[in-house]
N, C-alpha and C positions, 0 to 999 in steps of 0.2 A: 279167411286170410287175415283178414283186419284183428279179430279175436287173436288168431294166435300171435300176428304182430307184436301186438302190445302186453302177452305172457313175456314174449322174447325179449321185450326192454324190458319190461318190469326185473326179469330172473337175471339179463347182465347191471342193472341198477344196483341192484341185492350185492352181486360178487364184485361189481367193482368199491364198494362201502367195505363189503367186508376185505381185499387185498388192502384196499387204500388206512383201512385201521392197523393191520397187520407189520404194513410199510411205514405208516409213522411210530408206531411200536416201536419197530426195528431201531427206526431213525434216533426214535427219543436217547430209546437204549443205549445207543450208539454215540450219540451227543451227550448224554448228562451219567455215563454209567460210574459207579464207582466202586474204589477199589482199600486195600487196606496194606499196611507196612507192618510186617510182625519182625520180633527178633527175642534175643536172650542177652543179659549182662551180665556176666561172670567177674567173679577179681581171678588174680596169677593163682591159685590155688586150684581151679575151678568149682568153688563156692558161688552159688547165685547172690548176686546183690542188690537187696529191696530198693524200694523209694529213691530210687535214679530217676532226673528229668528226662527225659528224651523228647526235645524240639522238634518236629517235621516242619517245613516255611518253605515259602518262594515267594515271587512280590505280591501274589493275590490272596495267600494262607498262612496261617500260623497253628498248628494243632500240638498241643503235647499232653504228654502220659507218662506216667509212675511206673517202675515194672513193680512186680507182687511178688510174692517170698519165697515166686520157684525164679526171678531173675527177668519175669518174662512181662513184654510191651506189646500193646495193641495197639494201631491208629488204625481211625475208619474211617470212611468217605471220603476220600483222594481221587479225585478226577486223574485220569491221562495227564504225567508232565512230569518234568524235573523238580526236583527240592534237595535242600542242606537239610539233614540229621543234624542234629548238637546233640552231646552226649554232658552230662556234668555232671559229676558228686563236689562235696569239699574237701572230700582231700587227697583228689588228681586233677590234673591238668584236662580241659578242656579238649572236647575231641569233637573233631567236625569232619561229613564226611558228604558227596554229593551222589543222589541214585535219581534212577528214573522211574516210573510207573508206564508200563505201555501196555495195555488192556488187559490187566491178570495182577492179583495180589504178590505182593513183592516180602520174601520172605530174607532174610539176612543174617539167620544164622546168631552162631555165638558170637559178643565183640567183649573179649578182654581186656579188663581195665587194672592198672597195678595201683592200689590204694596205696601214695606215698605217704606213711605215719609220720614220715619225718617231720612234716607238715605241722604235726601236732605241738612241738619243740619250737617253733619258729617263736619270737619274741620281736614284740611290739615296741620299736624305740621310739614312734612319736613324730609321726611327721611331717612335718611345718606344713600347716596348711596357708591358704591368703587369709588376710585376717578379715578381708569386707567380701564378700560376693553377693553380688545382680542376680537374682534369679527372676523368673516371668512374674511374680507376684509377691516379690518382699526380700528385701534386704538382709544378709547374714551376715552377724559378725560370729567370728568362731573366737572364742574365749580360752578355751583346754587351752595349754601350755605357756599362754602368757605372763607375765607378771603378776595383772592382777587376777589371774586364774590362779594363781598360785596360794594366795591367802585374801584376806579382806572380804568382802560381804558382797551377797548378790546386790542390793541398793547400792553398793562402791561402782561396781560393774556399769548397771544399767546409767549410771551420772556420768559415764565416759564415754555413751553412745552418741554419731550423729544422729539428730534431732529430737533426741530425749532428753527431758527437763523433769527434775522432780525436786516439787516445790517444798524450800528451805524450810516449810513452815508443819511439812509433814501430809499434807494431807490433797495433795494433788500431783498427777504426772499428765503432761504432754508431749504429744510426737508430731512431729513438723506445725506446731504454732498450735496445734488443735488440743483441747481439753478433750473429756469424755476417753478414755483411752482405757479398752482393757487387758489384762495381764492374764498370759494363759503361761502351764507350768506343762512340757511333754504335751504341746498343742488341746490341752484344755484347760475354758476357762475360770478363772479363778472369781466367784461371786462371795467376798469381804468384803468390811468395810475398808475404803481406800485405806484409810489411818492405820486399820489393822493388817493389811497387805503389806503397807510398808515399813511395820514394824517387824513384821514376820521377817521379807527381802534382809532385813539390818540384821537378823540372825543368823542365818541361811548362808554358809561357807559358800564365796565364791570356787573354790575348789571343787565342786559339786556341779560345777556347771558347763553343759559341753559347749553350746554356742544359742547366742540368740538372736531372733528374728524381726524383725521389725515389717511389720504389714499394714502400712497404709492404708490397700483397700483389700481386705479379705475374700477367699474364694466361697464360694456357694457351701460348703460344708459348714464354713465355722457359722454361728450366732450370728443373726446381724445385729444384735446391740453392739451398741460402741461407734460413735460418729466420727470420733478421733482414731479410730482404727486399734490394732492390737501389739499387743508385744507378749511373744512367746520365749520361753525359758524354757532350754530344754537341758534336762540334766543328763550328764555323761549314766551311760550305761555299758558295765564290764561285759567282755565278750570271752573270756577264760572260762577255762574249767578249774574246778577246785576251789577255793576262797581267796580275795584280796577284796584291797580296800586302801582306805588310809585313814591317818588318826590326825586331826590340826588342834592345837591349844595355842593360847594368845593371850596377851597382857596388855593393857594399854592405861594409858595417863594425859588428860588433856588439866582441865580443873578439878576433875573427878576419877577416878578409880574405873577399868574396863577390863572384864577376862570374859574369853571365849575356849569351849572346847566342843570337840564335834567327833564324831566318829562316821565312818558307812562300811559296807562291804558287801560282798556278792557270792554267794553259795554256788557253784552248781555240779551238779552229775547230769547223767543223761539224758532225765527224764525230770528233774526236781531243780529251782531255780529260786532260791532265795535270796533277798537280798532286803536292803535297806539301811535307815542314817537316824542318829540321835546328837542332836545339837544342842549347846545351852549357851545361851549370850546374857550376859548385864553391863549394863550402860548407863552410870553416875553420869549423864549429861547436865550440868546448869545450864541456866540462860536465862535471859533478862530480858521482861515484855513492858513495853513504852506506847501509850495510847495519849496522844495530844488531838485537841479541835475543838471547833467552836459551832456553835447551833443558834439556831432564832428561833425562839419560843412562838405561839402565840398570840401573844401579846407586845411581838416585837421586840422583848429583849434579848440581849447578845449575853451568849454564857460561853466560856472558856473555861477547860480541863484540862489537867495533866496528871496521870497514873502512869507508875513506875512501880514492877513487882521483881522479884527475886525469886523463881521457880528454882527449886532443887529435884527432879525427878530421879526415878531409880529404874529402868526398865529393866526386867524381867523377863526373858524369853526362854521355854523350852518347846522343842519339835521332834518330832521323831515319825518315822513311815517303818511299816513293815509290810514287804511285798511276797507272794510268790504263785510261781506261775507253775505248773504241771501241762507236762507234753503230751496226753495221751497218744496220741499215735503221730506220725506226719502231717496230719489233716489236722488235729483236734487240738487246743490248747484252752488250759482253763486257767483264769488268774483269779486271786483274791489281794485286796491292796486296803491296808488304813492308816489314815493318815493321824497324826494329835497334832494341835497345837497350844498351848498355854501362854498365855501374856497378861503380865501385871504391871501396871503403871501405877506407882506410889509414889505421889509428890507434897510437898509443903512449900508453900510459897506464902511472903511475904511483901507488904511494899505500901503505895500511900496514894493518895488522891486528891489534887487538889481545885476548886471548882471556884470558879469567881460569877459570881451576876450582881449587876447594879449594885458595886464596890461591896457586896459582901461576900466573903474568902469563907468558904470549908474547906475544913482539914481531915483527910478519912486514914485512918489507918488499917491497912485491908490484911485480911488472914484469910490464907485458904488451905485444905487438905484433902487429899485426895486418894484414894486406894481400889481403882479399879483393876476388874479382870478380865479378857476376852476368849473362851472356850472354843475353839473351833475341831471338831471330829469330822473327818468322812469316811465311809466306807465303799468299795467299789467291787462288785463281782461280775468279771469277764468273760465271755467266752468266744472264742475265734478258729474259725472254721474256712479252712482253703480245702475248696470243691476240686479244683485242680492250679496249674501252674499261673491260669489265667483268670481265676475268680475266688473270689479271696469274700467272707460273709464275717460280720463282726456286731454281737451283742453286748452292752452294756445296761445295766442295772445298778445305782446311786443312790446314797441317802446322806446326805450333810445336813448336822446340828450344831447350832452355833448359838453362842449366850455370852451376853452383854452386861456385868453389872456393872454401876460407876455410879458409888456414893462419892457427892463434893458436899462439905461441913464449911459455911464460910462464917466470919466475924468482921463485922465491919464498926468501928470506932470511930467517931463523930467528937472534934474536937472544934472551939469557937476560936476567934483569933489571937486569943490570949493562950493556948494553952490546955484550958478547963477542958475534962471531957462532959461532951452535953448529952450523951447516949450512946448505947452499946445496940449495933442489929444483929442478930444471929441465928441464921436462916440453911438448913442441908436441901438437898433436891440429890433424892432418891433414882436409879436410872435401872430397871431388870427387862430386859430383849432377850427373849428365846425365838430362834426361829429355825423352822424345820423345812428341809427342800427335800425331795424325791424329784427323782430324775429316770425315764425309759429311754435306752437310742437302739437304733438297728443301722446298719452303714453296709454297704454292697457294693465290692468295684470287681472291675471285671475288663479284660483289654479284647475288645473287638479285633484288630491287627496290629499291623506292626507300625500301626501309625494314629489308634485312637483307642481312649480310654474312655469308660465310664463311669460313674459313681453317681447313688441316688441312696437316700435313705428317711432317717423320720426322727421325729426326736416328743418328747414329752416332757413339760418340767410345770412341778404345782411346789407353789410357797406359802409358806402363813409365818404370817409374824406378828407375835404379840408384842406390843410396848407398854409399858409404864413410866411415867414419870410422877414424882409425887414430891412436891415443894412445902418445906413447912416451917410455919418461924416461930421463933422464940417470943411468946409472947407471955410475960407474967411468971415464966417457970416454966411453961408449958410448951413443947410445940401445936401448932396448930395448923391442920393440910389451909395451901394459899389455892384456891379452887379457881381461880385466875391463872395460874401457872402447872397447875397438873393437871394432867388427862392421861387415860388409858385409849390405848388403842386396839385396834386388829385389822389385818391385811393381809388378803387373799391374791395371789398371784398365778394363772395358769397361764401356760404359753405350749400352743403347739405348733411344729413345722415337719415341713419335709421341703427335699431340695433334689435336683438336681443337675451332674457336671460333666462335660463333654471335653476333655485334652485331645487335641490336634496335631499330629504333626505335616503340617500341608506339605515339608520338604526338609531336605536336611539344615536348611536353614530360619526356617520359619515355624512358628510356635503357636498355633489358640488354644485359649482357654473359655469355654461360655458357661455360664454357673445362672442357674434361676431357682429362688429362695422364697417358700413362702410359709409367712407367720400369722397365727391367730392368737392375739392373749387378751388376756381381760385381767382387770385389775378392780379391788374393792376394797374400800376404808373405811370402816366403823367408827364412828367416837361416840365415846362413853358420854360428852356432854352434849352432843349433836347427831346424833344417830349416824347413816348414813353421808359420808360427807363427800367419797366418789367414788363411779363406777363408770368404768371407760373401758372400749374393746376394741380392736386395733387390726385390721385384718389389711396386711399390707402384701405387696410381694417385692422381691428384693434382686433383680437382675444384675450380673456383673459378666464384663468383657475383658481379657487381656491379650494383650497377641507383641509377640518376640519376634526379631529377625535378627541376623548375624549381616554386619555390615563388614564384609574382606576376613581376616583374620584375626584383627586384633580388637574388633570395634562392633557392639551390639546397638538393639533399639529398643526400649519397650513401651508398651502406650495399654492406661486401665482406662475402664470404668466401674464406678459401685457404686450401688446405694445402700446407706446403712440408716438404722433406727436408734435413738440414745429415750429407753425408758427411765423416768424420774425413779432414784435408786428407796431403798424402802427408807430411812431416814429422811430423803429430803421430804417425802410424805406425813411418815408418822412425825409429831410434834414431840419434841424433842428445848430442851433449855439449858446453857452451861453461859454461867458467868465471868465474863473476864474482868468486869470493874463495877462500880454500881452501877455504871452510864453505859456499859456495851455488855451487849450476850448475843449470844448462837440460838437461833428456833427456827424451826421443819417451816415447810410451807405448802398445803397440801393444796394448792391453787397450779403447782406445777404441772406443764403439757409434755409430753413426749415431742423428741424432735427429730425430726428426717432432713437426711443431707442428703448430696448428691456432690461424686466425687470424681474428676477428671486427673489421671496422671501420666505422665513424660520421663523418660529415661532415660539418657544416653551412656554407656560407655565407652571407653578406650580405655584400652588395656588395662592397666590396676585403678582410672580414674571416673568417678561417676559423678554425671552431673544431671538434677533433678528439676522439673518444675511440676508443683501441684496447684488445681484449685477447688476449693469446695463452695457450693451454696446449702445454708443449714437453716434450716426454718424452726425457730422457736429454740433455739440455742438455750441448753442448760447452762447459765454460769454461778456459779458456785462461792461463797462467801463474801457476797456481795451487802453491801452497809447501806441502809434502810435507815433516813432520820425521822424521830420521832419529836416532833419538835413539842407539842403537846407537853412533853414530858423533858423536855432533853436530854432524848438519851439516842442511841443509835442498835440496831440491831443487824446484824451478820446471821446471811438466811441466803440460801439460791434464791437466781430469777430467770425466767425466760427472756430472750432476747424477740424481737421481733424477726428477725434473722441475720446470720454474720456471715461474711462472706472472708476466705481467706486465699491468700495468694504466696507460695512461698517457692524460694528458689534455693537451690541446696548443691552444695559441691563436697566431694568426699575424696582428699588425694592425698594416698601416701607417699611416701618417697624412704628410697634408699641411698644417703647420701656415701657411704662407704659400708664397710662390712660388718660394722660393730656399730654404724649408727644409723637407725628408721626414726620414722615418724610418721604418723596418723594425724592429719589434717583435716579437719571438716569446717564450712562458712555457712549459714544460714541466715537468708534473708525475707524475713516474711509482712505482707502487709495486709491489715483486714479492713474490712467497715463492718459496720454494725449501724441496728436500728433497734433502741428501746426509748419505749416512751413519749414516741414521736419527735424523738431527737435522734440525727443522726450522724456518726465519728468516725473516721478513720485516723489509723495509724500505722508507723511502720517502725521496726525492731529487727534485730540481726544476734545471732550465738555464735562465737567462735572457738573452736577448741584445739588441740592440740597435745598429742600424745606423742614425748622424745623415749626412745628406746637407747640405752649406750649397754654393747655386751663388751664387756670388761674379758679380763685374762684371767684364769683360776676359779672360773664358773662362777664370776660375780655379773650383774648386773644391774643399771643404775635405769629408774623410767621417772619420768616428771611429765604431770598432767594439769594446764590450767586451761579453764573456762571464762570467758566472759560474756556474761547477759545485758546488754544494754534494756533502757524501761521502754516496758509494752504495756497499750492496752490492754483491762480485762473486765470486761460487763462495765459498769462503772465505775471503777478503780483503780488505778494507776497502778503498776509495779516497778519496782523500783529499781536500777542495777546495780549488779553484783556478779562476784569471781571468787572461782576456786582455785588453787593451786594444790595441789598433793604430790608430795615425794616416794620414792620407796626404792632401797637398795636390797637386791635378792642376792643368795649365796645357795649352787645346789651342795650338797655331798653326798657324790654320786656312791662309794661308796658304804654310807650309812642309809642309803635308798632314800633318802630326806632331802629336805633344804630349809632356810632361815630367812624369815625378814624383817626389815627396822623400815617402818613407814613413818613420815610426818602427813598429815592430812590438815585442810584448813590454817596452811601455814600462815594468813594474813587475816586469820579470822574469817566467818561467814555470819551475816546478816539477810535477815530477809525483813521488805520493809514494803509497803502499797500505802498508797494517799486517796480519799473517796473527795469529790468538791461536789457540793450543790446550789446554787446560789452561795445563803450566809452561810451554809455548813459545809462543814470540813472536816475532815477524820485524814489520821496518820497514825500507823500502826505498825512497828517495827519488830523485832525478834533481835537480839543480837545471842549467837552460839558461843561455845568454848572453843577459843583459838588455839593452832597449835597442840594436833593430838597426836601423840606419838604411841605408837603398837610393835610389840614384837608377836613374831607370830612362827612357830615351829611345825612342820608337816613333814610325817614320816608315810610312808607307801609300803606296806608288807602283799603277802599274795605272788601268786606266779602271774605271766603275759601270754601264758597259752591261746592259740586262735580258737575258736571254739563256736557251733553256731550258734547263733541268740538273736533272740524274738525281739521284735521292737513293739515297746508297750505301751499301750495308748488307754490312758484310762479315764473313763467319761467322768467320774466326780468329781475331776478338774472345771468341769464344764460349767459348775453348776455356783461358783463361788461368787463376783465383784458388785455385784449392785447393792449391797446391804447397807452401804453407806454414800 
């Protein structure tokens, strides 16, 4: 009995395992089964109609699908429950519908849709947007339709933005107080030299440009170079079928002679999307450079200078892009894009020098001339691939070649104080930079639901750049290389990253953003007279936070964090030599560190007003044309330095107003304050910009706008800068029906000078610029092309990415 007992549990043990797996079976089945939504898309005709979205959602799902070329939609794995269908092509109206799922696939049949063509006809008149908008991570200003979108140059633009400064002198731009600032064009960035970035900008038809962005602190996608954060240029992209475009030509007269002409336009059919712009700018700028100060030698004596030249430069600019994109199917797009740029700077300058020590006077008579060129090519081949409505994969492939040549032939005349000439110096310094960048990206985003987003991707970028410079004087007849002042170099740059980004939306009123960035580069400098001179590798990572709320109706919040990196750009490395008198020149310094900041920022708006507070702490601060006394020698040198670290604080308000219907204004105040530590000294200082842009729309489609700045003086590494204002005028006239319009601008009505003071103990340096006052431009732009709606791709192309550190 016991035996058979224990068969009898054992055999209900067996069946109760096996019903009990049976019953969770059931149950699972039962709790997690899933089901699918089929249907068909017809137009009025009953014609099937491809590549329709068709949405399925509720608050816990988002699923959507294509129909294929019999008309027909799949979705799959829909649990038991209610959902909203969206239905949309472009060109009908939105169709929204709500069904249920109750334990069995849900079929739906045909839903006809009337393709309104008329749709096609619709024309685009333009419609006022706000001209500043707050978003979670960077300030818009939208440019299209305004005055100075109308004509004038993207540099005219970017000098009217809050908290952008771009220094008089040509070769520096700041955003809220900070240096180090890079400029991206259609969100990537631009690796030129500054100088020649913003010689390009001065060509470059404000017309051309849809709105730009200002980004303090960057999201996890872009580069973390750049400590000053970035400014993006995004240029208008047509959305018609068929060709348009427009044509701008321009004439201008300050002290010197000024014509611009530009052309763009936009191709498209179906499947094929051409498009692209050809600009040419020249700019007879004079202007007059004044170097006074005094130094203490050695030996304790006190020496006093004064140089004063007469620059005549010519600049030269042509650019041009040629784009086009191919649709292969819904999913598939390939683009090809190259860019030219050409820039000649041909100057003659003249002027004198006069040097005093221990009552003995030199007298120099200085000659200089100059005819350089800057080469810039990229090429970009894309390709972009959407897996479906929710993930979107995007390949880039880049290669920019860039070359630098700049012979300067100087003469310098040596006269006693009677008169006599006591010697002639005559000395060129040779300048040839090639440098080649390849660039790999891959980018992947993809919307988990209806309230988060991802994006992760990689990037690769290798540099080499050769330099030469080669100094040689007049000696006997002969030149002969100054082996003191020339060196060849070579510079090796690789950087690799990937990143990735999470968008939030916790509710309908609240926003994050969490982005984490990590970079590995390495950098190495060859000198011809010292072999290896450095090799540094850099393996950083780069965390950034932003989060929004909506404060009632009229009134948001926003609050960042970033950390970003500023590598020493390949000039300030490679040695480099340009003379400005016999006592001051320009040379590289290849002693310079890379610098990390760390960036906290505030945001508040109400309604069209925003008010700002940021601050950064930046360890080893790159500042840039900073004057080095050689007292040895007395003479001064202008060369970056690192800071020990700078700390900035700045507070910012941006408020327009509409005082009646014919009169706006664009108000910004900026007030920032930094310290700094170099040298084991350490400064603080504080500075303020205030700007102002009056809009009057007149009767008869005139228009009157008047824009002035003023910069009070601020710190900069060790050197004072000095203050100074612009004023510019400009009266617009449309005719609407010529499809054009006209304008008469004055710019620099009261003159512009840019001017910095260096003290160090007994030495002293003042270095001034004065421009040509008073320039006045006509500028004509005509618009041909139809305003058809049409879809079109927004195009993102990496060998933007790859341009701003070369100087």
């Amino acid at each position: 009995m016991a035996e058979l007992s224990i068969n009898i549990n054992f055999f209900n043990l067996r069946q109760m395992k096996f019903f009990l797996a049976i019953f969770l079976s059931l149950s699972c089945n039962c709790i997690y089964a899933q089901y699918k939504i089929t249907g068909k898309i017809f137009d009025k005709n009953n014609n099937p109609l491809p590549f329709v979205d068709v949405k399925v959602n509720n608050t816990k799902i988002i699923k959507v699908s294509l129909t294929d070329k019999d008309g027909v939609y799949t979705i799959t794995n829909l649990p038991s429950s209610g959902y909203e269908i969206t239905i949309h092509t472009l060109l009908s109206k939105e169709i929204k519908k709500s069904v249920t799922v109750i334990d069995k696939d849900l079929d739906l049949g045909i839903t006809y849709i009337d393709q309104e063509k008329n749709l096609q006809e619709v024309v685009i008149t333009g419609q006022k947007k706000q001209q500043v908008e707050q978003k979670i991570d960077r300030l818009v200003i939208n440019v299209e339709g305004t005055p100075i979108g109308i004509s004038g140059s993207a540099l005219e633009v970017l000098q009217r933005l809050p908290g952008v400064e771009i220094g008089s002198s040509g070769s520096s731009i700041t955003l809220n107080g900070k240096s180090e600032v890079g400029v991206l064009i259609n969100d990537k960035l631009t690796r030129i030299p500054i100088s020649s970035l913003i010689q390009i900008l001065s060509s470059t038809n404000a017309k051309d440009i849809e709105k730009i962005e200002l980004i303090s602190i960057p999201p996890a996608k872009y580069d973390a170079e750049f400590t000053g954060g970035l400014i993006n240029i995004k240029q208008i992209k047509k959305n018609a079928k068929g060709t348009n475009g427009s044509i701008v030509a321009g004439l201008g007269y300050g002290k010197k002679d000024k014509e611009k002409f530009g052309i763009n336009w936009n191709a498209r059919n179906n499947k094929i999307n051409f498009y692209g712009d050809l600009n040419y700018d020249r700019n007879n700028t004079p202007r007059t450079f004044t170097n006074s100060g005094t130094s203490r030698s050695s030996d304790q004596s006190l020496t006093s200078s004064f140089t004063e030249t007469y620059r005549d430069p010519i600049i030269t600019g042509y650019s041009g892009r040629l784009g086009l994109d191919y649709y292969i199917n819904q999913k598939f797009t390939f683009g090809v894009l190259v860019n030219g740029n050409l820039n000649n700077f041909k100057q003659d300058a003249s002027g004198f020098n006069i040097k005093n020590n221990l009552n003995n006077t030199t007298y120099t008579g200085l000659f200089n001339d100059e005819d350089s060129y800057r080469n810039l090519f990229t090429s970009n081949l894309n390709l972009n691939y959407k897996i479906d409505s929710l993930q979107v994969i995007n390949f880039d492939v880049d290669y920019l070649n860039y070359l630098n040549k700049a012979p300067n032939n100087y003469n310098n005349q040596y006269f006693d104080k009677n008169g006599a000439l006591e010697r002639n110096e005559m000395f060129s310094v040779k300048k040839h930079t090639p440098v080649g960048v390849g660039v790999g990206k891959i980018d992947y985003s993809r919307i988990l639901n209806e309230k988060i987003k991802l994006d992760f991707g990689g990037k690769y970028t290798y540099s080499k750049l050769n330099n030469t410079v080669l100094v040689d004087d007049l000696i006997d007849g002969q030149y002969v290389q100054n082996n003191n002042l020339s060196e060849k170099s070579n510079l090796t740059e690789n950087i690799s990253a990937t990143y990735l980004s999470v968008d939030w939306g916790a509710n309908e009123k609240t926003n994050v953003k969490l982005g984490l960035r990590y970079e590995y580069s390495t950098q190495k400098l060859d000198l011809l007279s010292a072999g290896n001179a450095l090799d540094t590798k850099l393996s950083e990572l780069f965390p950034s936070l932003f989060f929004s709320r909506e404060i009632g109706k009229k009134s948001s919040l926003q609050a960042s964090y970033g950390r970003r990196v500023s590598r020493p750009t390949y000039f300030d490395l490679a040695p480099y030599v340009l003379f400005l008198d016999p006592n001051t020149f320009y040379f590289g310094n290849i002693r310079l560190k890379p610098s990390i900041s760390n960036i906290l920022s505030l945001n508040y708006k109400f309604q069209k007003y925003i008010a700002s507070v940021e601050y950064s702490h930046e360890k080893n601060s790159i500042a840039r044309s900073q004057t080095v006394f050689l007292p040895e020698s007395s003479q001064q040198r202008l060369t970056s330095l690192n800071l020990d670290y700078l700390n900035t604080l700045t507070f910012s308000i941006n408020a327009p107003l509409k005082i009646n219907k014919w009169w706006e204004m664009q108000n910004s105040f900026q007030l920032s304050y930094i310290n700094q530590k170099i040298n084991a000294q350490e400064n603080d200082d504080t500075f303020f910009i205030v700007r102002t842009t009056q809009t009057f729309s007149l009767p008869k489609d005139f228009s009157i706008q008047l824009f002035s700045a003023y910069n009070s003086n601020r710190l900069s590494g060790v050197s004072k800068i000095k203050q100074y204002q612009r004023v510019n005028l400009s009266v617009d006239k449309k005719l609407k029906k010529m499809n054009s319009s006209i304008q008469l601008s004055f710019n620099n009505v009261f003159g512009q000078i840019y001017s910095f003071e260096s003290i160090e103990a007994d030495n002293s340096s003042f270095v001034k610029y004065s421009y040509e006052p008073r320039i006045i431009r006509f500028t004509y732009t005509y618009n041909f092309g139809n305003s058809k709606i049409s879809k079109q791709r927004k195009r993102e192309v990496s060998s933007e990415e790859i341009k701003n550190r070369l100087d």
